[in-house]
MIKOLNU-381770 format. One record per atom (N, C-alpha, C): residue in three letters; residue number from 1; x, z, y; atom name. Coordinates in nm, 4 decimals, decimal comma, always signed. Atoms other than C-alpha are relative to their C-alpha. Layout:
<site code="ALA" pos="NUM" u="X" w="Z" v="Y" site="CA"/>
...
***
This chain:
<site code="UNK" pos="1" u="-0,0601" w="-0,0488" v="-0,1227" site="N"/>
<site code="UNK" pos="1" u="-1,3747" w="+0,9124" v="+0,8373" site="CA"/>
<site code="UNK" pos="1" u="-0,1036" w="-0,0038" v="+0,1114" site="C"/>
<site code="UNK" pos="2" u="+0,1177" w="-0,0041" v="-0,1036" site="N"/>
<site code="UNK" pos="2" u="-1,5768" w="+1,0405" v="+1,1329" site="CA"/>
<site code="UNK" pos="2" u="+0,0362" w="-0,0932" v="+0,1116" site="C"/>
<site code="UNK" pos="3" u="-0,0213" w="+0,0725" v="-0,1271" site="N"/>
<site code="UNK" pos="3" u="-1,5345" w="+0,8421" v="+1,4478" site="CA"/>
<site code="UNK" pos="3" u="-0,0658" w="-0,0177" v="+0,1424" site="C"/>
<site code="UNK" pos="4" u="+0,0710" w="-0,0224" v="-0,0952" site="N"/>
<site code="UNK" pos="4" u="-1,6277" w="+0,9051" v="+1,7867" site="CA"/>
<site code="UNK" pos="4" u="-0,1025" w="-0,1338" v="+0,0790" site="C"/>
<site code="UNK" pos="5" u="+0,1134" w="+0,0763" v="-0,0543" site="N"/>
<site code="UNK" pos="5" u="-1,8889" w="+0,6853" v="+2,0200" site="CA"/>
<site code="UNK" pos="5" u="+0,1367" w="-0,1189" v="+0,0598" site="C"/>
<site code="UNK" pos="6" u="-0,0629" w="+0,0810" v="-0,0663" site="N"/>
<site code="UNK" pos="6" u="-1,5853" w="+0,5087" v="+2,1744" site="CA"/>
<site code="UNK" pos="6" u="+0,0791" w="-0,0979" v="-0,1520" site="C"/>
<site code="UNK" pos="7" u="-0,0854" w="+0,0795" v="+0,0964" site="N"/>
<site code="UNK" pos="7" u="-1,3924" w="+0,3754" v="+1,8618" site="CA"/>
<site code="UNK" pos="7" u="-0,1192" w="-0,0458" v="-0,1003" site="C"/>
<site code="UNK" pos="8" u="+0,1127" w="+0,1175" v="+0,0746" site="N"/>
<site code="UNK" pos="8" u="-1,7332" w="+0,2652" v="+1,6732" site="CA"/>
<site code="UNK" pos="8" u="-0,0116" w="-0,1404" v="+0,0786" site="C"/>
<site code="UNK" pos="9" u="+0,0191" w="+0,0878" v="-0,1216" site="N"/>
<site code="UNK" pos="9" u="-1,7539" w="+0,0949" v="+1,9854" site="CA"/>
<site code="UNK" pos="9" u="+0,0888" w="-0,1349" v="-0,0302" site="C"/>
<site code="UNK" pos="10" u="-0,0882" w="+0,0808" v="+0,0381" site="N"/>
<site code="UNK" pos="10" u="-1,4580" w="-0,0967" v="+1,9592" site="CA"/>
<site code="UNK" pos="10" u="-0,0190" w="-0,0595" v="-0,1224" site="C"/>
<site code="UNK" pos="11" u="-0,0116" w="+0,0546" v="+0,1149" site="N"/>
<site code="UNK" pos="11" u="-1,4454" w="-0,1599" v="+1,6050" site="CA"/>
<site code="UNK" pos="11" u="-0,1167" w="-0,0643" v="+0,0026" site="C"/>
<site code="UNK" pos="12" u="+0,1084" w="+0,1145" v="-0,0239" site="N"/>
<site code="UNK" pos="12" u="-1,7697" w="-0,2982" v="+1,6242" site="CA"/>
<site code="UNK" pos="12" u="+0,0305" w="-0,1218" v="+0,0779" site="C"/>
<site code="UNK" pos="13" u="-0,0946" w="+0,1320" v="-0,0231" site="N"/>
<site code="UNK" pos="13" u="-1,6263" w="-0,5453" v="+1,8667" site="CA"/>
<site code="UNK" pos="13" u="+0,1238" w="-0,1100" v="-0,0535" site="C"/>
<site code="UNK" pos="14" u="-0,0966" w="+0,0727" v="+0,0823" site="N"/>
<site code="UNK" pos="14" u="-1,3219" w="-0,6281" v="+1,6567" site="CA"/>
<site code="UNK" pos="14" u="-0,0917" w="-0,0517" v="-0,1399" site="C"/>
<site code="UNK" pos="15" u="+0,0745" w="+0,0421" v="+0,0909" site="N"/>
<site code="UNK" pos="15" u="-1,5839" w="-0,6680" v="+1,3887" site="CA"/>
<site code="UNK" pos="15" u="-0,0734" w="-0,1296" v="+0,0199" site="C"/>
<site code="UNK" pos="16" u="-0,0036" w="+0,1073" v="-0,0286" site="N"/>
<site code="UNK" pos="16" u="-1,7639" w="-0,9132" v="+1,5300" site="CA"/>
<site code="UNK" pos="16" u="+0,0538" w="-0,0897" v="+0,1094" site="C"/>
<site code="UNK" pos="17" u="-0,1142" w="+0,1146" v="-0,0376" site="N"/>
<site code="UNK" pos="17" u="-1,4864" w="-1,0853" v="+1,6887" site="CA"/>
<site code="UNK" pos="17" u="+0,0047" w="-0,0838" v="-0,0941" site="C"/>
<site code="UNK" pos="18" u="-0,0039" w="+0,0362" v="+0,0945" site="N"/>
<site code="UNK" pos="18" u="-1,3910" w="-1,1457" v="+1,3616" site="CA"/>
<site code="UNK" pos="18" u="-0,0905" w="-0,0847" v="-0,0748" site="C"/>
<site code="UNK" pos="19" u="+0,1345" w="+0,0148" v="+0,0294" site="N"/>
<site code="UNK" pos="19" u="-1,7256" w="-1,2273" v="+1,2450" site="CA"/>
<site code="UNK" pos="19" u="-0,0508" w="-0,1714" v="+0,0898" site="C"/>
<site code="UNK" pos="20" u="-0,0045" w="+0,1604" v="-0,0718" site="N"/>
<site code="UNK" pos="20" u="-1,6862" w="-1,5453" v="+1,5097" site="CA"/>
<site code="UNK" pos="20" u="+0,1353" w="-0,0810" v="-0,0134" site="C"/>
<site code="UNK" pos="21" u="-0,1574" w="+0,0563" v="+0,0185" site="N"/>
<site code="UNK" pos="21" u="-1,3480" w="-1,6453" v="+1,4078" site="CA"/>
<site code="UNK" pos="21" u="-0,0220" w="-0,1416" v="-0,0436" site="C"/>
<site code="UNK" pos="22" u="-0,0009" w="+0,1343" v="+0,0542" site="N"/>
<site code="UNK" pos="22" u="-1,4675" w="-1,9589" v="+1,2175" site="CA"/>
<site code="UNK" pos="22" u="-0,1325" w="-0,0704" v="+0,0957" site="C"/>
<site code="UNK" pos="23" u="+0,0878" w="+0,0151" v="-0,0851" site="N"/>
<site code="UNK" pos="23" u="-1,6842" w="-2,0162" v="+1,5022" site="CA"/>
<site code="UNK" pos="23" u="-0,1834" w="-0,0051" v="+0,0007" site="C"/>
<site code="UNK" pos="24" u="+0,1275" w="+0,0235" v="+0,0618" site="N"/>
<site code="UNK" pos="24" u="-1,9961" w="-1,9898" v="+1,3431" site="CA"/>
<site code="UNK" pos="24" u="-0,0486" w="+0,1556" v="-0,0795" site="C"/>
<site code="UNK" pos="25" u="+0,0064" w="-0,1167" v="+0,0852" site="N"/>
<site code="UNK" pos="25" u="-2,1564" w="-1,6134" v="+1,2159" site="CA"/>
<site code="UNK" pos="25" u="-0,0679" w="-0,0649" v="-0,1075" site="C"/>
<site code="UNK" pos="26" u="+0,0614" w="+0,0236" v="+0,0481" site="N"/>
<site code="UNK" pos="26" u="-2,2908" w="-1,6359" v="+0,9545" site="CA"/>
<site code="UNK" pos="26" u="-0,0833" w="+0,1033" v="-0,1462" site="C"/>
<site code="UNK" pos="27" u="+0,0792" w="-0,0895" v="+0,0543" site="N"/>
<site code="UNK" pos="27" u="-2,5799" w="-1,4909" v="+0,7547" site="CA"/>
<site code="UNK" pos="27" u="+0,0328" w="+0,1225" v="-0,0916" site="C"/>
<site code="UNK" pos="28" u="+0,0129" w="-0,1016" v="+0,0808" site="N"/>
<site code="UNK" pos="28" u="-2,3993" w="-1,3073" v="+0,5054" site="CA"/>
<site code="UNK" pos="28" u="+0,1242" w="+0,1148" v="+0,0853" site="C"/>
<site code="UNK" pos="29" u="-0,0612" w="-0,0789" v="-0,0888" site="N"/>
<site code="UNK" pos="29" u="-2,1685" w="-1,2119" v="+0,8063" site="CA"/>
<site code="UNK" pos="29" u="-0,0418" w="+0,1402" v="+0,0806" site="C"/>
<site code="UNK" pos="30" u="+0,0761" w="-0,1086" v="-0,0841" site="N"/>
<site code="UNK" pos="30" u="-2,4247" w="-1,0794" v="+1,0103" site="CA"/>
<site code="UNK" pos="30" u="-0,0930" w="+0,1234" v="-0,1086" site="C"/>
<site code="UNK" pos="31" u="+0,0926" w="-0,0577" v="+0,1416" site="N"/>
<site code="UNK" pos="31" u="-2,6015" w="-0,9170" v="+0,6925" site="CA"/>
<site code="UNK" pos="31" u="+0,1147" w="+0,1501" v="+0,0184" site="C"/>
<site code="UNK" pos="32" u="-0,0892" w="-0,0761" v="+0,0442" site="N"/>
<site code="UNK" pos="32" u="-2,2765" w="-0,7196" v="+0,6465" site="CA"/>
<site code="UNK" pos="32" u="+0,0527" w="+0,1069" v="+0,1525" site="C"/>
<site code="UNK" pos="33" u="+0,0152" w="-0,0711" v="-0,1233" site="N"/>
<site code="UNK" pos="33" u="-2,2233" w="-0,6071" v="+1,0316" site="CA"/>
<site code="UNK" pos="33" u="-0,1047" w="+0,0878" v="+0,0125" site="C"/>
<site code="UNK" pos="34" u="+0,1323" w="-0,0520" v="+0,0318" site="N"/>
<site code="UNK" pos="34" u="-2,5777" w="-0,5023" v="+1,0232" site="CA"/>
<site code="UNK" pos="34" u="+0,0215" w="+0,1507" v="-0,0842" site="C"/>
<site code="UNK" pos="35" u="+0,0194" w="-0,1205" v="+0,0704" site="N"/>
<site code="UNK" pos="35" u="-2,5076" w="-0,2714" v="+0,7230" site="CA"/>
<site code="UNK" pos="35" u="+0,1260" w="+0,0503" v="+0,0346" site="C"/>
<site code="UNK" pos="36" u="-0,1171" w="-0,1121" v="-0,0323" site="N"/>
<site code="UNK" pos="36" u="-2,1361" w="-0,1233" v="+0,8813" site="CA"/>
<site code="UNK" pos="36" u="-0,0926" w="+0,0624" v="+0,1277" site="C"/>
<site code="UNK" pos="37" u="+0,1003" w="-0,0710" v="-0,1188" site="N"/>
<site code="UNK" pos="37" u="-2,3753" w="-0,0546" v="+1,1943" site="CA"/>
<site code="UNK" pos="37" u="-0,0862" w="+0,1102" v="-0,0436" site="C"/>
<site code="UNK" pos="38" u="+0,1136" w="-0,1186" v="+0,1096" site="N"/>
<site code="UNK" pos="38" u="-2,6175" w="+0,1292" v="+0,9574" site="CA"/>
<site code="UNK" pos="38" u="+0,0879" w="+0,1456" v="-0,0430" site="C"/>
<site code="UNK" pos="39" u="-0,1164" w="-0,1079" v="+0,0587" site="N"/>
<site code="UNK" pos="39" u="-2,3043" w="+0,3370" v="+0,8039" site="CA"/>
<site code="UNK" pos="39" u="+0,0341" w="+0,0888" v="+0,0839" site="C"/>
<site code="UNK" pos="40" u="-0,0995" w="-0,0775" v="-0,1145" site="N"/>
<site code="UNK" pos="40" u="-2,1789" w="+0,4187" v="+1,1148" site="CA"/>
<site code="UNK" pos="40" u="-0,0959" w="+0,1225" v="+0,1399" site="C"/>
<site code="UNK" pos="41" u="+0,1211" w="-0,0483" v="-0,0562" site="N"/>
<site code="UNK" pos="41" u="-2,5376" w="+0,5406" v="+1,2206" site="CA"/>
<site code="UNK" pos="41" u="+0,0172" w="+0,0042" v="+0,1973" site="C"/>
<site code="UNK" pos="42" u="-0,0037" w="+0,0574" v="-0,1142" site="N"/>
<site code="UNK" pos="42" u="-2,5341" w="+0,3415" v="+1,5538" site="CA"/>
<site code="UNK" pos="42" u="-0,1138" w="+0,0421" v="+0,0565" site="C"/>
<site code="UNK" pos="43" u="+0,1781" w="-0,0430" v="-0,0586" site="N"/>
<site code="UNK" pos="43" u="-2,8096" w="+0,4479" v="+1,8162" site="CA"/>
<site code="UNK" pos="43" u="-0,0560" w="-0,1766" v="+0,0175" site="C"/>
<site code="UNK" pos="44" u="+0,0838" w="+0,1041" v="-0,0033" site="N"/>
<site code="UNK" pos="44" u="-3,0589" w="+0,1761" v="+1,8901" site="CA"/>
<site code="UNK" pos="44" u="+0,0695" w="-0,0767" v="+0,0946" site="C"/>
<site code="UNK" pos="45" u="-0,0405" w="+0,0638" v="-0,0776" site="N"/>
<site code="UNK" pos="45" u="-2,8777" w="+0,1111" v="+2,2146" site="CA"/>
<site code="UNK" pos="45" u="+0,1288" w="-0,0673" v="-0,0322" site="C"/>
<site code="UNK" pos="46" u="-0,1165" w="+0,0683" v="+0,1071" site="N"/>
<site code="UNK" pos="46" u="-2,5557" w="+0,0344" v="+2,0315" site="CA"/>
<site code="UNK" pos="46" u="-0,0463" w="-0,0998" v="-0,0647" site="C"/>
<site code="UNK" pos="47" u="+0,0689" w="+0,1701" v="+0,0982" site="N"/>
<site code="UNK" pos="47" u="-2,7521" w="-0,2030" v="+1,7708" site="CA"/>
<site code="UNK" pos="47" u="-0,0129" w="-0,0843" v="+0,0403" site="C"/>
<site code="UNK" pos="48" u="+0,0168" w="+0,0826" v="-0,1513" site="N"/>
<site code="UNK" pos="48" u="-2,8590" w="-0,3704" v="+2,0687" site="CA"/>
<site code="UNK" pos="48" u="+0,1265" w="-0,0796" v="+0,0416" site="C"/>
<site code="UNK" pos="49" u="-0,1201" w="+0,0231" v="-0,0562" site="N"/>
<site code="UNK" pos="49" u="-2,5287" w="-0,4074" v="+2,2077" site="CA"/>
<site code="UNK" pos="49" u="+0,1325" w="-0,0854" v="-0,1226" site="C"/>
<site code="UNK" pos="50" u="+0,0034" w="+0,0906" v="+0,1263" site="N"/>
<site code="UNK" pos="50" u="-2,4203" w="-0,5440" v="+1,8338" site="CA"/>
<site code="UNK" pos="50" u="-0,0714" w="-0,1276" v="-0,0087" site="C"/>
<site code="UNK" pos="51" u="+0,1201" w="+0,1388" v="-0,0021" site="N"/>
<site code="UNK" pos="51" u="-2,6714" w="-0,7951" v="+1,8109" site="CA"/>
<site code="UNK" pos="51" u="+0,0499" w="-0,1015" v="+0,1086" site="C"/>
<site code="UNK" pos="52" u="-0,0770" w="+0,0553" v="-0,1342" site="N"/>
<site code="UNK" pos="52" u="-2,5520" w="-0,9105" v="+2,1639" site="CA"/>
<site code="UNK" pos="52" u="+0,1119" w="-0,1029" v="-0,0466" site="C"/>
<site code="UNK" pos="53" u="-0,1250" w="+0,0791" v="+0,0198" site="N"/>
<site code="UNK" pos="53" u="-2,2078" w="-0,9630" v="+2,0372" site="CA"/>
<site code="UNK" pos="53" u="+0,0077" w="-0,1027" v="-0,1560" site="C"/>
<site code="UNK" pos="54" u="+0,0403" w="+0,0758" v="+0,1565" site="N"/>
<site code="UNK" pos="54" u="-2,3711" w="-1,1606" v="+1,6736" site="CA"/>
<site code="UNK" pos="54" u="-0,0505" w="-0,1123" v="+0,0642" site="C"/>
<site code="UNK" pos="55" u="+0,0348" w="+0,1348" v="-0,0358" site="N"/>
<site code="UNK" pos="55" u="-2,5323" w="-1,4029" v="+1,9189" site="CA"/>
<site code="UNK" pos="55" u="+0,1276" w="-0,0453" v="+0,0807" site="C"/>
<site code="UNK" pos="56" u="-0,1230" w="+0,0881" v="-0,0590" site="N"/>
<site code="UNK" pos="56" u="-2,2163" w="-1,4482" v="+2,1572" site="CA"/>
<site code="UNK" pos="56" u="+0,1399" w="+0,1196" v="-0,0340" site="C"/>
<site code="UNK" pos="57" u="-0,0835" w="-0,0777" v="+0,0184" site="N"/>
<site code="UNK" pos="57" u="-1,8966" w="-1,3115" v="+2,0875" site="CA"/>
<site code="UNK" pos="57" u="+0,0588" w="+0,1103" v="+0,1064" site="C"/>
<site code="UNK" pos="58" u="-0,1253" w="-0,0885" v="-0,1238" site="N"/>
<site code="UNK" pos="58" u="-1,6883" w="-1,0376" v="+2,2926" site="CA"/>
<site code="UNK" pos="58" u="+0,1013" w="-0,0636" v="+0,0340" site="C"/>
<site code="UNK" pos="59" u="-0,1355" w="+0,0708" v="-0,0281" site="N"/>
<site code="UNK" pos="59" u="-1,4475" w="-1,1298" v="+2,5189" site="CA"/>
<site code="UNK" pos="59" u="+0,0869" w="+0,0289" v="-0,0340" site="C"/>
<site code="UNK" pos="60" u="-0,1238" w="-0,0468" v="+0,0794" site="N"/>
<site code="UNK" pos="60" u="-1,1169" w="-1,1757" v="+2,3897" site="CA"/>
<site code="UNK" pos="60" u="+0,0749" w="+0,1362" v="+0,0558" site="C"/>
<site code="UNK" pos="61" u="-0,0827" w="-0,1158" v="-0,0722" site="N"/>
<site code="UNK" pos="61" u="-1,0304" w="-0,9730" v="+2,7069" site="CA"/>
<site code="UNK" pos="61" u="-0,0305" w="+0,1996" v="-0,0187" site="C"/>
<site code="UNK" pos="62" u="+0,1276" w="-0,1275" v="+0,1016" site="N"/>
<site code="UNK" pos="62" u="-1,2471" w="-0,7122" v="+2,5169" site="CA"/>
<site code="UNK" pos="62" u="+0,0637" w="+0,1058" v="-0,1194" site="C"/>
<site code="UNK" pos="63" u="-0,0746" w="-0,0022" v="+0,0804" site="N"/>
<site code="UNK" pos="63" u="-1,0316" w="-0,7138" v="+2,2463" site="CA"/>
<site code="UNK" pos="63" u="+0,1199" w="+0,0156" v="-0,0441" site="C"/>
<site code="UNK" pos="64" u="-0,1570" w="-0,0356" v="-0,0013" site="N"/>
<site code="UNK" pos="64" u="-0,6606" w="-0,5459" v="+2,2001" site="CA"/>
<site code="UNK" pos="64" u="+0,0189" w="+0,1134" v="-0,0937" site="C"/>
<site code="UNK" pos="65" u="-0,0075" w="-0,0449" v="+0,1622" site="N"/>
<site code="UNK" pos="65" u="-0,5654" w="-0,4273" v="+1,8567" site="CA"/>
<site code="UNK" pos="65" u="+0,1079" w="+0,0842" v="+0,0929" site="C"/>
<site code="UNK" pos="66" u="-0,0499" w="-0,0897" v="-0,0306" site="N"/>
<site code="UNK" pos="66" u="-0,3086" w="-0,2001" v="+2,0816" site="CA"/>
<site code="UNK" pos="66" u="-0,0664" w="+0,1392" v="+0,0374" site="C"/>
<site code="UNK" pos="67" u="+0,1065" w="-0,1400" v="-0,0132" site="N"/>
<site code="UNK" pos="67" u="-0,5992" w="+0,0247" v="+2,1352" site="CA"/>
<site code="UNK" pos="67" u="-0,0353" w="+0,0612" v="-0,1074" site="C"/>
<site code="UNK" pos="68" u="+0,0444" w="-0,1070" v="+0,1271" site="N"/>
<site code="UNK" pos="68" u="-0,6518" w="+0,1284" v="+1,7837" site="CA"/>
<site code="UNK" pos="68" u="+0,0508" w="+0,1289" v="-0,0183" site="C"/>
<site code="UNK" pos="69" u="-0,1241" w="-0,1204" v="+0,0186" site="N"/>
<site code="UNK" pos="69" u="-0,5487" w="+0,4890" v="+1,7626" site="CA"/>
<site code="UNK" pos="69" u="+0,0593" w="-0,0399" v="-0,1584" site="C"/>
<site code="UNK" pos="70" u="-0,0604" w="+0,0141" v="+0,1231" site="N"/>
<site code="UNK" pos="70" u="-0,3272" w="+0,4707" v="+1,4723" site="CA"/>
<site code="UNK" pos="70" u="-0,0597" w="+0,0883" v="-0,1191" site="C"/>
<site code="UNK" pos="71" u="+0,1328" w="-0,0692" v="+0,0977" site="N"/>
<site code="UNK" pos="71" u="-0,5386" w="+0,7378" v="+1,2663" site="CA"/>
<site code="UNK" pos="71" u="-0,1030" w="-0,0895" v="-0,0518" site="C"/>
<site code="UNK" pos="72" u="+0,1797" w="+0,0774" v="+0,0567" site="N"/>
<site code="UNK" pos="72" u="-0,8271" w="+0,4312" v="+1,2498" site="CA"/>
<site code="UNK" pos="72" u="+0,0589" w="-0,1077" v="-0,0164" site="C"/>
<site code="UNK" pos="73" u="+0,0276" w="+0,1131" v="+0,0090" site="N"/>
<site code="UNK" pos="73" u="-0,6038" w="+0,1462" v="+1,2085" site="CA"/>
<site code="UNK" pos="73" u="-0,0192" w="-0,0880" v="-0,1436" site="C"/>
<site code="UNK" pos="74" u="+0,0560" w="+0,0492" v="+0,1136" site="N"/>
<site code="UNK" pos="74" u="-0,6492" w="+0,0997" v="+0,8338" site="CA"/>
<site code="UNK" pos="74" u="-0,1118" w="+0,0162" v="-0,0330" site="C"/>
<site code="UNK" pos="75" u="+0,1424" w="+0,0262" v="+0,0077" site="N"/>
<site code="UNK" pos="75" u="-1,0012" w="+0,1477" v="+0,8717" site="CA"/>
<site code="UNK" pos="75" u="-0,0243" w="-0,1186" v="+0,0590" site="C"/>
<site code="UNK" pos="76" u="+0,0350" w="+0,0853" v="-0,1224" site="N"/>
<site code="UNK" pos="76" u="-0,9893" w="-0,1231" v="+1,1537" site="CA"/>
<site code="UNK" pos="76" u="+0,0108" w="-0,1375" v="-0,1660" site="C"/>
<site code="UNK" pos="77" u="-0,0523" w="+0,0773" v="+0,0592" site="N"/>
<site code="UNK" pos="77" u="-0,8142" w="-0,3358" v="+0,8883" site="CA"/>
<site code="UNK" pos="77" u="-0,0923" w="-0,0566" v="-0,1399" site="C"/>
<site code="UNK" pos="78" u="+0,0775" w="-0,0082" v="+0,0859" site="N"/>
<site code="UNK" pos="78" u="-1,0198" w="-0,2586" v="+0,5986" site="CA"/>
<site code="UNK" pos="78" u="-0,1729" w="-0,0813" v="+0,0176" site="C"/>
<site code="UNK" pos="79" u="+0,1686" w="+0,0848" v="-0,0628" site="N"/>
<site code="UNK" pos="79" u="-1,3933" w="-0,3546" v="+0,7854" site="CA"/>
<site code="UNK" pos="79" u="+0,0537" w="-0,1439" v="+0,0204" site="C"/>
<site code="UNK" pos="80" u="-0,0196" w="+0,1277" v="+0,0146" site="N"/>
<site code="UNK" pos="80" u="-1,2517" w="-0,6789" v="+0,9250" site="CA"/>
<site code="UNK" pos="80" u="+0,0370" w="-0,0745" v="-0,1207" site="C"/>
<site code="UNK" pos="81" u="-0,0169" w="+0,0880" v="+0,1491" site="N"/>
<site code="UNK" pos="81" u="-1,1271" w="-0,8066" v="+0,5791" site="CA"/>
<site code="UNK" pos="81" u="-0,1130" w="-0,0011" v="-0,0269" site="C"/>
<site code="UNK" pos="82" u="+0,1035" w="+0,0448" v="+0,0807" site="N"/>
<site code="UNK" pos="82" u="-1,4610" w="-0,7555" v="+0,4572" site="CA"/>
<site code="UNK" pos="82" u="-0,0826" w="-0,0674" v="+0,0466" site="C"/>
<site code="UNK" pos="83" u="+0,0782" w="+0,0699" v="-0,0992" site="N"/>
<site code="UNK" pos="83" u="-1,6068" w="-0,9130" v="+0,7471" site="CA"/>
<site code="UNK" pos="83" u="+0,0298" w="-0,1856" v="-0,0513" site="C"/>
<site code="UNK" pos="84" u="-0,0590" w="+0,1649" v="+0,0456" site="N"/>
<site code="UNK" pos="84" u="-1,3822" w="-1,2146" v="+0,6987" site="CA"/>
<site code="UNK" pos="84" u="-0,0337" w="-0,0710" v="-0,1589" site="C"/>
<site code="UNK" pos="85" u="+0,0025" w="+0,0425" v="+0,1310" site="N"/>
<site code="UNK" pos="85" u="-1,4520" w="-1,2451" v="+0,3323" site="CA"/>
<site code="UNK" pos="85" u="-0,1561" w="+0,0325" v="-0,0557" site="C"/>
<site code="UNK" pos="86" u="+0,1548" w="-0,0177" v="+0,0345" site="N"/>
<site code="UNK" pos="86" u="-1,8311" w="-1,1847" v="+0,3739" site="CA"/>
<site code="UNK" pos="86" u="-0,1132" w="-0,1054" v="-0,0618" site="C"/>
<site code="UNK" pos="87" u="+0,0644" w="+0,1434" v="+0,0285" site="N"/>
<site code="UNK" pos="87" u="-1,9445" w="-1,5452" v="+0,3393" site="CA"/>
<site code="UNK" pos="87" u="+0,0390" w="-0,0236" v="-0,1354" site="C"/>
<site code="UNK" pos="88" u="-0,0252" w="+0,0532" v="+0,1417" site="N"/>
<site code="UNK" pos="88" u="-1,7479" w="-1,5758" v="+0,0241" site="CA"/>
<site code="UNK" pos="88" u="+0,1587" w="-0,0614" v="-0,0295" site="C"/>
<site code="UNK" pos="89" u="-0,1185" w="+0,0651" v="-0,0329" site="N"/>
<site code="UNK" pos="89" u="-1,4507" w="-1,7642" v="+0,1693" site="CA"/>
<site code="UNK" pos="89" u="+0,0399" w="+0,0547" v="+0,1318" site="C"/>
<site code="UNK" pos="90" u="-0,0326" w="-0,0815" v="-0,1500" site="N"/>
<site code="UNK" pos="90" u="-1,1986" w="-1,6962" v="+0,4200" site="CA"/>
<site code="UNK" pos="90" u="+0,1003" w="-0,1649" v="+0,0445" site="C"/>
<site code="UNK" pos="91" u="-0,0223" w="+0,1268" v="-0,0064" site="N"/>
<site code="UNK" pos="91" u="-1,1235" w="-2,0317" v="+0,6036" site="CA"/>
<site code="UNK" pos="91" u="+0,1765" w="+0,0620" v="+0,0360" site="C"/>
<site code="UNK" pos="92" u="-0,1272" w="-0,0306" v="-0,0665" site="N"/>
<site code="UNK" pos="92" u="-0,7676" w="-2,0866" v="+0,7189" site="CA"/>
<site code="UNK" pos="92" u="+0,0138" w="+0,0901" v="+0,1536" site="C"/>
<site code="UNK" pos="93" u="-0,0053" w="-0,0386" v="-0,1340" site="N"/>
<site code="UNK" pos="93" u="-0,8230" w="-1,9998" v="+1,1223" site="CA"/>
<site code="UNK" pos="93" u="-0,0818" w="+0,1647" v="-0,0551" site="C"/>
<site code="UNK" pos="94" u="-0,0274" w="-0,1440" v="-0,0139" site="N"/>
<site code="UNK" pos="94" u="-0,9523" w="-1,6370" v="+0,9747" site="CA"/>
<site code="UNK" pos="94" u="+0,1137" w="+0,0392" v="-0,0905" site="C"/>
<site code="UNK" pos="95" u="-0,1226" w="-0,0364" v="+0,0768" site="N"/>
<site code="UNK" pos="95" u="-0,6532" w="-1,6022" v="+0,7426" site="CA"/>
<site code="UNK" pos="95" u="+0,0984" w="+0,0360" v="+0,0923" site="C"/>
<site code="UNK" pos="96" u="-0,0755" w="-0,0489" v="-0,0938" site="N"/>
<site code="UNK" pos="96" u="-0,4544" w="-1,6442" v="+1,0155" site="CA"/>
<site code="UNK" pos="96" u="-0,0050" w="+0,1014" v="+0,1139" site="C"/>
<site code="UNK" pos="97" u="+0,0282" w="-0,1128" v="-0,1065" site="N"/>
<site code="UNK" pos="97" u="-0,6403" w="-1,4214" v="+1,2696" site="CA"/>
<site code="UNK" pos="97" u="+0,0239" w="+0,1357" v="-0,1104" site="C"/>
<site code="UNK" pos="98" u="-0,0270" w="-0,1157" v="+0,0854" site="N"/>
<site code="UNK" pos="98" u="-0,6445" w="-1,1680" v="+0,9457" site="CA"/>
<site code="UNK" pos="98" u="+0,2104" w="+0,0372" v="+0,0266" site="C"/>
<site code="UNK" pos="99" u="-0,1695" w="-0,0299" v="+0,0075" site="N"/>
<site code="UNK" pos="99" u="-0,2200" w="-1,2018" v="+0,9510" site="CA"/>
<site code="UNK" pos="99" u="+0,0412" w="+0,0891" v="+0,1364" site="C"/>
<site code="UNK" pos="100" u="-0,0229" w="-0,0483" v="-0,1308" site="N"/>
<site code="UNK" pos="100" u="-0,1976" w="-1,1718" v="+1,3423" site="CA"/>
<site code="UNK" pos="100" u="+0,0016" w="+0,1747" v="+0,0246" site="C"/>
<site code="UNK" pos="101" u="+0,0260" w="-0,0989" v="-0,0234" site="N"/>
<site code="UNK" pos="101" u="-0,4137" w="-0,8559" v="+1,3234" site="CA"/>
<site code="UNK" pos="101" u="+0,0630" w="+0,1123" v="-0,0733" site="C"/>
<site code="UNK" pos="102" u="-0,0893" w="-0,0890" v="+0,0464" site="N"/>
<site code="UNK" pos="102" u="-0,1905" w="-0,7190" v="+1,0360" site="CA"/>
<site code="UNK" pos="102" u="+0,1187" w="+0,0596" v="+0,0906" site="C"/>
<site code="UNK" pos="103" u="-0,1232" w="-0,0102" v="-0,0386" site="N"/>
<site code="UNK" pos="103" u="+0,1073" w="-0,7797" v="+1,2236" site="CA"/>
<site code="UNK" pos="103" u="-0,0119" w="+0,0747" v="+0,1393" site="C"/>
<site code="UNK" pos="104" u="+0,0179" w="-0,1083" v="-0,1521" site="N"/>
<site code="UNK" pos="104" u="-0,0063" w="-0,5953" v="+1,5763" site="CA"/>
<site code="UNK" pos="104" u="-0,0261" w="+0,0982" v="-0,0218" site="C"/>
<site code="UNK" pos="105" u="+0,0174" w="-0,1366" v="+0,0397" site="N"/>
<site code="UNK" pos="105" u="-0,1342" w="-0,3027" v="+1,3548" site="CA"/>
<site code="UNK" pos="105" u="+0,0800" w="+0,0784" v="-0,0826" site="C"/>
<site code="UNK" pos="106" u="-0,0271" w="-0,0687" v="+0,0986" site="N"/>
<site code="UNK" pos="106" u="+0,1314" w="-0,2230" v="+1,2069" site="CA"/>
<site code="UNK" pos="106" u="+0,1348" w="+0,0598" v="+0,0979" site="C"/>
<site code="UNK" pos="107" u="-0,0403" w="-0,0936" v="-0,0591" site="N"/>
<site code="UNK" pos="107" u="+0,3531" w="+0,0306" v="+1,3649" site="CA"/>
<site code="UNK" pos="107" u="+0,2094" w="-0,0385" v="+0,0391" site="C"/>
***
């Protein structure tokens, strides 16, 4: 699915939101952000602006799963799971942020 400059945008933020959920990124986290950034053929200034949010997170106030158009929100759904399950494990506190985000995306 194509996706314009504003909803990479976002999802990249809900990505690594996610991606700080267990408060800690981590390598095979950022490994995996890295390559949806690549996919999504991010400009440099975007990567940038990624990287940013891999050393500190986005604000939560940043963050509102009511903004997903509904066309992208099982994509939204799809990247964060793999985000969350990048390390190998998915602790409890992202299980539960995974439930939350089901339950606000779903119509």
């Amino acid at each position: 699915m194509k996706i314009d400059a504003a909803a990479r945008r976002n999802l990249m933020k809900f990505v690594c939101s996610f991606a700080w959920t267990d408060l800690k990124v981590q390598q095979a986290e950022r490994d995996l952000v890295m390559r949806i950034a690549g996919h999504l053929g991010l400009s440099d200034a975007e990567v940038a602006e990624v990287k940013g949010w891999l050393a500190t997170p986005p604000s939560p106030d940043e963050i509102d799963p009511t903004t997903i158009p509904h066309e992208h929100k099982e994509m939204f759904l799809s990247v964060v799971e793999m985000v969350a399950a990048a390390d190998g494990r998915i602790v409890p506190a992202e299980r539960d942020s995974l439930v939350l985000f089901r339950d606000l995306l779903e119509d």
